[in-house]
Residue, then its C-alpha position, 0 to 999 in steps of 0.5 A: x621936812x616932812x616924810x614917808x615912806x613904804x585901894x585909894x581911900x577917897x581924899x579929903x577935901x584940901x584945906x587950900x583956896x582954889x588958886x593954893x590948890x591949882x599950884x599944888x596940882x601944878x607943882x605934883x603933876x609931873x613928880x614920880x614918887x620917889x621926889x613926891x615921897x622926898x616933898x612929903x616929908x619936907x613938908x611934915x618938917x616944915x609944919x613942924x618947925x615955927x613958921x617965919x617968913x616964907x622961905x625958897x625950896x632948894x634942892x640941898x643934897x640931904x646929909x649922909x645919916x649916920x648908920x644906926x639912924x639909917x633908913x630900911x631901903x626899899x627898891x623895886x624894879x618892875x615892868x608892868x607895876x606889880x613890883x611897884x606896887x607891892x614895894x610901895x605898900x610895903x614903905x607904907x606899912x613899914x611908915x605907918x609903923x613910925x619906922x624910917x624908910x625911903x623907897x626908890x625905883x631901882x633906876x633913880x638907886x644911887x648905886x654908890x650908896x650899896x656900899x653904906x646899905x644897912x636894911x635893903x628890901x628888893x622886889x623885882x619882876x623877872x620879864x620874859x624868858x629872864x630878863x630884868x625889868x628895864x627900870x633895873x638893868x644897871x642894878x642887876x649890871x652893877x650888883x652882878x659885875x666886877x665894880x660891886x663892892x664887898x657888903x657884909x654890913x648888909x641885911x637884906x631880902x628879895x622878893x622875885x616875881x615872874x611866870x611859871x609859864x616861862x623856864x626862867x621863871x624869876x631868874x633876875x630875883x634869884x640871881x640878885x639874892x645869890x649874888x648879893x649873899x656872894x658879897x657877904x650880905x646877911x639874909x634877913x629869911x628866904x626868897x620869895x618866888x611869886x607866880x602870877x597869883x601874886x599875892x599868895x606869896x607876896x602878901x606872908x612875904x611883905x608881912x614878914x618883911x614888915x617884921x623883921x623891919x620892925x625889930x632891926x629899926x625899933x631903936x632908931x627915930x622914927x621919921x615923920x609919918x608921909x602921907x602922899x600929897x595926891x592919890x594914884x588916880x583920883x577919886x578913890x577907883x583902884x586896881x582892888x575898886x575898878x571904876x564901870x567905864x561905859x564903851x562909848x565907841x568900838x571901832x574895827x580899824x584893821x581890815x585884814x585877817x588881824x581884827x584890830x579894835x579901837x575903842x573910846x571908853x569914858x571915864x565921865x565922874x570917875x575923877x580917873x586921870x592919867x597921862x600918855x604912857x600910862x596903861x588902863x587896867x582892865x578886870x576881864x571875864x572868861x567867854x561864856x562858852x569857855x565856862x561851859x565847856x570846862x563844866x561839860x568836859x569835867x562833868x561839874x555842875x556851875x551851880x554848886x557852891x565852892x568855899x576857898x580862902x573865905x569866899x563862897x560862889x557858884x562854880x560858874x561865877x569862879x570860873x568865869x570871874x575869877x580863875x584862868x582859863x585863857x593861859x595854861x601854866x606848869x603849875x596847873x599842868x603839874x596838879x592835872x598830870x597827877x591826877x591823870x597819872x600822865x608819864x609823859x606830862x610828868x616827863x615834859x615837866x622835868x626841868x631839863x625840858x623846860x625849854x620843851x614845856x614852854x613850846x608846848x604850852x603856847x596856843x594851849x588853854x585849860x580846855x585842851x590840857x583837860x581834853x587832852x588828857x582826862x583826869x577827874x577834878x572836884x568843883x573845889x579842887x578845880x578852883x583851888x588849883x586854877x591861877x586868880x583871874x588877873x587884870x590885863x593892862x592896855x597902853x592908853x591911846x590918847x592924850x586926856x588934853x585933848x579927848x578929856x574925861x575919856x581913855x581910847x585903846x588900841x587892841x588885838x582880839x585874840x581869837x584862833x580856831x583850836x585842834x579839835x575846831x572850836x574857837x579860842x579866845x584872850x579873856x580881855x581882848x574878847x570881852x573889849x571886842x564883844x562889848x557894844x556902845x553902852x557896856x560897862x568895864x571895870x577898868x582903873x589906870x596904872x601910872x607907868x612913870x617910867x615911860x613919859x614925854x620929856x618935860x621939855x617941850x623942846x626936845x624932839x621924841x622918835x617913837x617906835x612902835x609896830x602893830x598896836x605898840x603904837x598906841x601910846x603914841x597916838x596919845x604922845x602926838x595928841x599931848x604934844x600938840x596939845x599942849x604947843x611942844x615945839x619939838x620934832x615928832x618921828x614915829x617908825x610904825x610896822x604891821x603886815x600890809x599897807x592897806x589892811x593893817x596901817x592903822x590910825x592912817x588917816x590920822x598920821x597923813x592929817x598930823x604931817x599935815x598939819x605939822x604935829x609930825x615931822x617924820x613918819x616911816x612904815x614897815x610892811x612885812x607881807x606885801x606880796x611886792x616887797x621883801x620882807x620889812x620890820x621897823x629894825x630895817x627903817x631904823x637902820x636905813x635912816x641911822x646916820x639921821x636917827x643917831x643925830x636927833x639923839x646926839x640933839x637930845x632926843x628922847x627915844x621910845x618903843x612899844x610893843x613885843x619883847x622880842x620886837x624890842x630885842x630886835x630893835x635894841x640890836x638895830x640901835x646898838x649897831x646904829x651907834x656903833x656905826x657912829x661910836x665904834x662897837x665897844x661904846x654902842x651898849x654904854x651909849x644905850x645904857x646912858x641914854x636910858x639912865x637920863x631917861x631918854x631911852x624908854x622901852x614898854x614891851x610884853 
């Protein structure tokens, strides 16, 4: 019933004929690296054994290793795929050295296997104001609570990431490592704590892992060497080598005060592919008035050049590609209240106001900090002390099936006036809304395995997303349209008002239509005739119906904000417990997202 209501190195070329090649490509598309990893290796056994006749692949649960011939264990739990990418470097270097290792996400982790560790290596990102990574929370659960078994055969170390900006900055790595030393586990050597420039601690952090891994495995048989059987994502463009995507479309979709973007971006010769649910990274450039009013507030010449860490530019350039200035952050903070010899920046600093600073740095840029409270900074202090300029990712908004060699986004220009007048603006979300038709982003696609439309075409999907959150389920019903799924689709969307803010709504009534949509249910919170209404109201309206789609086999999906996925998650849980009882509403939950059918993507 339909309803609605208010760095890649460039491969190789395969050595494969094009039918042997199209299999591969068809037996890979849709393994996360964890069975991709786990195939490598079978492989490299098998081109090392006499080949007799062609024999079955079967999934034969592997032999328990004895432990002197235990792998290192590396797990990783990540939100926005740093930690995923610095663990998975990592296991590469540490098999690179002929060393034996296995790397898993933390949810695909057999926890009854903590017990028999030997060499855990765990690198976790804390999101938000101290939550785990939603990949990790039956980790952190299990290794926190009373079911976590004593571990003084364990050596381990942990690798925090997070954001200063935030008073629990790497709450989850800390309270992992304490806990894990709690149990009687060894600390190989201490904890790092990485800020937004991530490398600066990750990269001495990973080198001493990969050394103390040398020494601890050295007298064990090294496995055979893997090398991954495709490349994250293609032709050799990359988060360190972005690709130059020409805006072939920039389109204002909202009406309203809210300046909403759709934006069609090609990735024509690129080789780039990329599935519904993965993100596109984009490397932004601060706004050219920004730039001149921190040169101009500071009394700095652009073009004087500046050396740091082996890199030599003109001022201007730093601060334009490579520093931030839209986010403002303690450790910034901290540097200028010394030099200004502020007592009450010091003050609002002190850990106790935590809770205080963070209000505080909200709205703020470097801009206001530095007019605020004056201080004197050289061109090359000022560099040394402001955070790398960081790649923004945006849910991907289409499916490739059905918009081919082309990635659409659904963006929000940030852009507000400031206290003393003067416009502020994201980094990112400016430069996509100021590009026009022809520009060209340096852009690459990030693989978010975690957040992935069930294999079986069969089973329905309830997709949730308020505001731009529903963008990577326009590329959800694209891709299930596309490819004859026969399951229901149910989209909750949210945003402001009816006729400024539904966007895609042509779209949506043509897929209802059409049948690509079975269920679709809006949320409006400021129409001056109605009360107040998010999408944690709809749910909980339709729950008796929702909870069924799920005891069906549904595969449930948010997008959007975190405290949006808070309330949402407080809407379901009491949706189940409506049905279950109160006491097995979070288990429920909990399960629903171990088998993966419970997915959440929000920052």
């Amino acid at each position: 019933m339909r309803t609605m209501s208010s760095a890649v190195p460039s491969p190789s070329p395969l050595p494969f004929s094009e039918e042997e090649a199209e299999l591969l490509a068809r037996l890979t598309e849709r393994l996360d690296s964890e069975r991709l990893w786990w195939l490598s290796g079978y492989a490299a056994g098998l081109a090392r054994a006499d080949r007799g006749p062609p024999r079955v692949l079967q999934a034969v649960p592997a032999p328990q290793p004895e432990p002197a011939s235990q792998p290192l264990t590396i797990v990783y739990g990540s939100q926005t795929g740093n930690a995923q990418r610095i663990a998975e470097s990592l296991a590469q270097r540490v098999q690179d050295a002929g060393l034996p290792v296995r790397l898993l996400r933390a949810d695909a982790y057999p926890l009854r296997e903590l017990k028999q560790e030997r060499h855990l290596y765990l690198v976790v990102s804390t999101q938000g104001d101290g939550d785990p990574p939603d990949d990790a929370r039956g980790l952190v659960e299990f290794i926190a609570g009373r079911r976590a078994p004593e571990l003084k055969q364990l050596k381990y170390a942990v690798l925090a990431l997070g954001d200063s900006s935030y008073p629990q900055f790497c709450a989850i790595g800390r309270t992992l490592d304490e806990r894990l030393a709690a149990l009687g586990a060894t600390r190989l050597f201490e904890r790092g704590e990485a800020d937004l420039d991530i490398d600066a601690i990750a990269a001495p952090w990973t080198q001493r892992a990969l050394d103390f891994a040398a020494e601890a495995l050295k007298t064990q048989a090294p496995l055979a060497t893997v090398t991954p059987l495709r490349a994250a994502a293609g032709a050799g463009f990359s988060r360190e080598k972005p690709y130059a995507a020409e805006v072939l479309a920039n389109q204002r979709i909202a009406l309203g005060a809210k300046d909403i973007r759709h934006i069609e971006l090609s990735l024509a010769d690129s080789g780039l592919r990329y599935e519904p649910g993965d993100a596109l990274g984009l490397w932004p450039r601060n706004p050219p008035a920004l730039v001149s009013a921190v040169l101009e507030t500071l009394s700095l010449d652009g073009d004087e050049a500046v050396s740091v860490a082996g890199q030599t530019l003109p001022l201007r350039d730093w601060l334009s590609e490579k520093r931030e200035l839209t986010k403002l952050a303690r450790p910034f903070v901290a540097r200028h209240a010394e030099r200004a010899g502020n007592a009450g920046l010091q003050a609002l600093l002190a850990p106790e106001n935590s809770g205080t600073l963070g209000h505080w740095l909200e709205g703020r840029q470097v801009i206001d900090l530095l007019r605020e409270q004056p201080a004197a900074w050289s061109a090359e202090a000022l560099v040394e002390a402001l955070r790398p300029l960081l790649p923004r990712l945006y849910s991907i908004a289409s499916s490739q099936k059905a918009v081919g060699d082309e990635a659409h986004l659904t963006v929000a220009h940030v852009e507000y006036a400031a206290a003393d007048g003067d416009a502020r603006w994201g980094a990112a979300s400016h430069l996509l809304a100021a590009s026009d038709e022809g520009a060209r982003l340096p852009v690459y696609i990030e693989r978010n395995e975690r957040f992935r439309l069930p294999a079986d075409g069969a089973r329905d999907v309830v997709m949730i997303g308020p505001g731009t959150g529903v963008a990577p389920f326009r590329g959800f019903v694209q891709e299930r349209a596309a490819v004859g799924a026969s399951g229901r689709n149910w989209l909750f969307f949210g945003n402001t008002r009816f006729r400024e803010d539904f966007l895609y709504q042509l779209e949506w009534q043509r897929a209802l239509k059409s049948g690509q949509l079975q269920r679709l249910d809006l949320a409006f919170s400021r129409e001056r005739s109605l009360a107040k209404t998010y999408v944690q109201h709809r749910l909980r309206e339709h729950g008796r119906e929702l909870y069924a789609w799920l005891e069906g086999g549904a595969h449930l999906y948010v997008c959007g904000g975190i405290a949006m996925g808070k309330d949402v998650h407080a809407a379901l849980s009491e949706i189940v417990a409506a049905q279950r009882g109160r006491d097995g509403a979070e288990d429920y939950l909990s399960a629903l997202q171990q088998q993966g059918r419970y997915a959440r993507d929000v920052y």
